[in-house]
Structure formats: structure tokens, C-alpha cells
N, C-alpha and C positions, 0 to 999 in steps of 0.2 A: 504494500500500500504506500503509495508514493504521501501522501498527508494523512491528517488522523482519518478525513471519512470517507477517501478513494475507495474503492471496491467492496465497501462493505453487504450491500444487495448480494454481489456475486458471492461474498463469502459467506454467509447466512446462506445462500441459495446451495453453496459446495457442501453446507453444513450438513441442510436437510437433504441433502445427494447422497451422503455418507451414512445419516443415521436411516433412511429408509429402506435401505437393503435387510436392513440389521433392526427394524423397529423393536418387535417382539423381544427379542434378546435386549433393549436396550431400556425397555419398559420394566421388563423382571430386575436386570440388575439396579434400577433405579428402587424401584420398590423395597428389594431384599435389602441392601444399602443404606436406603433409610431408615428401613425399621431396626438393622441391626445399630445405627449410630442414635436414632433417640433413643432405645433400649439402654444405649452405654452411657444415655448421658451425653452423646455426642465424642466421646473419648474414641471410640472408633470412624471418626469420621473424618481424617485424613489418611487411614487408611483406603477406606471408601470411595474417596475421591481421586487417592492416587489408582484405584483399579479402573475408576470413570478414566482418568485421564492414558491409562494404557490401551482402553476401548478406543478413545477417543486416537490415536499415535497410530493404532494399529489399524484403523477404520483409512485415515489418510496416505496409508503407505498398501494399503489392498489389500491387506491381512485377515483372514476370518477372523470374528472376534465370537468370544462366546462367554457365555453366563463365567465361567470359573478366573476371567480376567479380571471381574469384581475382587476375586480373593488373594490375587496377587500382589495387591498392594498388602498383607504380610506378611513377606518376602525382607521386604525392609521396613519393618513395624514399627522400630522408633524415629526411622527418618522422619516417614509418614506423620507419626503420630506426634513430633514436636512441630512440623509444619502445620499439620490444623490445629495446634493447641493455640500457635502466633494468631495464626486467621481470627480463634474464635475468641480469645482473652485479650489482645494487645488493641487498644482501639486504632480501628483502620489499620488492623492487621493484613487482614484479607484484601487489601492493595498490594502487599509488597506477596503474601501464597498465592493469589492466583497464578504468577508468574513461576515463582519459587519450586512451584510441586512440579508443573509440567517440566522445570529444568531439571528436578530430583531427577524423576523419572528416566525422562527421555537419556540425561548424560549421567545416571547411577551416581550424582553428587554426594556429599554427605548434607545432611541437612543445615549446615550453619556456612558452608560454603551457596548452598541452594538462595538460602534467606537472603544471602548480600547481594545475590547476582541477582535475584528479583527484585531489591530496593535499587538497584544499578538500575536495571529495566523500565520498574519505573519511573525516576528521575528521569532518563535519554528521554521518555515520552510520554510525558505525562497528559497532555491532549489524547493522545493516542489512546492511554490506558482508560483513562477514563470514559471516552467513548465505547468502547468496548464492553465496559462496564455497563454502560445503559445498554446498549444496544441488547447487552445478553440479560439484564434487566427486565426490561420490555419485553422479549422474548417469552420470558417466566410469567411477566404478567400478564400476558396475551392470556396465555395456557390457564395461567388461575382466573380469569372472566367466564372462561368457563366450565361454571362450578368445579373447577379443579381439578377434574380431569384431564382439560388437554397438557396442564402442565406436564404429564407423563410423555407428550410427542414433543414438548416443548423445551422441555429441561435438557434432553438429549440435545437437543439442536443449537442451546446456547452451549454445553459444556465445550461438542465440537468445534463452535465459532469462538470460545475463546481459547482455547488449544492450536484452531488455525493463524488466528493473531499472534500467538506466541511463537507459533513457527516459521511466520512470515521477519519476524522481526528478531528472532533471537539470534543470529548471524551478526545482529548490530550492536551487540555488547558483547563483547568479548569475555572468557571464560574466566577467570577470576579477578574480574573486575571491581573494583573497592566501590562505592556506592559513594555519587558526588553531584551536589546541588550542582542544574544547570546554568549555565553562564547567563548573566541576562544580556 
């Protein structure tokens, strides 16, 4: 995306490309997911999110995805599980883990190298990120208008569209980038 709101239609549109092949699997692991993170109290719900965002990796590179990629986020249970602790305790945490998990993930970081290169992220673009943000916002609250349901075809379509933003862009912070207010 050459500015923060270039191609966001098409990516939203690549999102629901991705998750419609795969709906049904993507409806159950959402379900299962969340009932097992408010069960915990929420304490399993960077795990959770890192198995969304392996569905979400593996959806964009052609990969079957399936129910049991839910469960692979623990594999690395305390990465995960300190990266949604930030998200969910640290106010506007969940600015610097949206970013932070997909990089766990995708480049097997440890999680306190994860957190800085996602506050690196987004500082570089903070327009950006935030856009994003609503967009995948909006998205969710499409889905909950109605009666809350569609948020099950809904949810999937934002996790993908901001997985895809991270991958668009994460090329442009470099790997163990120290996190630095941008220049004005």
C-alpha cells in the first residue's frame, strides 16, 4: 500500500478470497477459540490468536488450513501468552500485539524481541496502523448489526486483512529494530 488507505477495498476483498474457501473451518476455530479464552479468563487468548494468525499466514501463502492450526499457537505458549497479556493489561497495548504476534509467529521471534518490532511498526506508520484498525473495526461491527452472527464470516475477514497489512508492510522495519518516535 503505497499510503495508509491505497488498496484497502482490494485487501479486504483478498481477505474474504482467503477466508471463503476455508469459511466453515474458520467459523469453528473462531468459536472453539473463544470459548476456550473467556473460559481462561482470557489467559489463553494469545495463544488463540496466534493459531488465528497461523490460519491467517497459511491461508495467504495457499496452505490448507485446518481446525488443529487453532492449537498450535501452544507450541510457543509463553511467547503467545505474554503477547496477549500486553494486548489485554497494558493500555493500548493491543497497538503495539496486533503487529507483534503476526511477527512472533511468522519469524518464530521470542516474544520481547516481537513487542519492540511491533512498537517499531507502529511508530514507521502510525496513519497506517490505525487505519487498519478501523477498517478491521468496522468489519467486526458490520458482523455484530447483525444480531451477531455475521460476526462469525466477519471476524475471519478482519483477522486476515490485518495479517495482510502486516505483510505488506513488514519488509519496512527491519528485524530488530529498536522502537523510535517518528521524525516530525
Amino acid at each position: 500500500m503505497a499510503d495508509a488507505t491505497a488498496g484497502i477495498g482490494d485487501q479486504v476483498k483478498e481477505a474474504w478470497n482467503l477466508v471463503k474457501p476455508n469459511l466453515v473451518t474458520w467459523i469453528i476455530a473462531l468459536i472453539v477459540g473463544g470459548i476456550l479464552s473467556a473460559f481462561t479468563l482470557y489467559l489463553l487468548l494469545g495463544p488463540m490468536q496466534a493459531g488465528w494468525t497461523i490460519m491467517a499466514l497459511k491461508s495467504k501463502r495457499g496452505e490448507k488450513i485446518e481446525i488443529g492450526d487453532l492449537f498450535k499457537g501452544f507450541e510457543r505458549f509463553v511467547d503467545y501468552l505474554v503477547i496477549g497479556l500486553v494486548g489485554i493489561i497494558v493500555p493500548f497495548g493491543f497497538l503495539i500485539t496486533t503487529w507483534a504476534l503476526p511477527y512472533c509467529v511468522d519469524k518464530k521471534a521470542p516474544f520481547m524481541d516481537s513487542l519492540k518490532w511491533g512498537l517499531a511498526f507502529f511508530l514507521k506508520d502510525i496513519v497506517g496502523c490505525i487505519v487498519a484498525f478501523v477498517v478491521a473495526f468496522v468489519l467486526i461491527l458490520v458482523g455484530e448489526i447483525a444480531c451477531g452472527v455475521g460476526v462469525l464470516v466477519t471476524a475471519p475477514i478482519a483477522i486476515v486483512y490485518l495479517n495482510l497489512f502486516y505483510l505488506a508492510k513488514e519488509g519496512s522495519v527491519p528485524a530488530g529494530s529498536e522502537p523510535a518516535l517518528p521524525k516530525a
